[in-house]
C-alpha positions in Angstrom: 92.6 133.8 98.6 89.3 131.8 99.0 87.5 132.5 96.1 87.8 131.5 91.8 89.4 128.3 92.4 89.0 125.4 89.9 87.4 122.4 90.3 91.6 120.8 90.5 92.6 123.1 92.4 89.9 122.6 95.0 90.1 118.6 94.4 93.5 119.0 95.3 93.4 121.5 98.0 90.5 118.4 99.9 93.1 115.7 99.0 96.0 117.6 100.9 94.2 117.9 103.8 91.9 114.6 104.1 95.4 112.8 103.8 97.0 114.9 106.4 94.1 114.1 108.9 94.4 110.6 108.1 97.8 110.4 108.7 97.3 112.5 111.9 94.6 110.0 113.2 97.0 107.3 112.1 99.9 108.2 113.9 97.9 109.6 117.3 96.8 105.7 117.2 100.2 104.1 116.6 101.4 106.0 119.7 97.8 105.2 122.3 98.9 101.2 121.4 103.0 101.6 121.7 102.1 103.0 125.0 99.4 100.5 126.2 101.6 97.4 124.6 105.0 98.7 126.5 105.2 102.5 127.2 105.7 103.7 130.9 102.6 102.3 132.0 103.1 98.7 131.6 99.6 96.9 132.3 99.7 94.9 128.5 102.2 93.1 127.2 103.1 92.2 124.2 105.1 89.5 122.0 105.7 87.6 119.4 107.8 84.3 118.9 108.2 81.8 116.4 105.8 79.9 118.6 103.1 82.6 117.5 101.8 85.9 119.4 101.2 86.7 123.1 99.2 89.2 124.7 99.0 89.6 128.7 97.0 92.1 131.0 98.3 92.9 134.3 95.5 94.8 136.4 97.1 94.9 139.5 96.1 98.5 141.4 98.4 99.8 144.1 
């Protein structure tokens, strides 16, 4: 199974899986800044207008 691969094969074999990581790390980071910008925790805020962009903090501890 691991052994007499050619040099394609292999190439391809890395390929699969580097873009599969990527695409992991990608979408791991999409969801940490959905939840930070407006998920259940709701400390940042985020929005955008024709006016331009906003971002505010709200650090306010219980």
């Amino acid at each position: 199974m691991w052994g007499s691969w050619s040099s394609a094969e292999e190439h391809s074999i890395v390929t699969i899986f580097g873009w599969s990581l990527g695409g992991f790390i990608i979408a791991m980071i999409a969801v940490i800044v959905g939840l930070l910008a407006g998920g259940p925790v709701g400390r940042f805020k985020v929005s955008a207008s024709s006016d331009g962009a906003s971002v505010e903090a709200d650090c306010t501890r219980p």
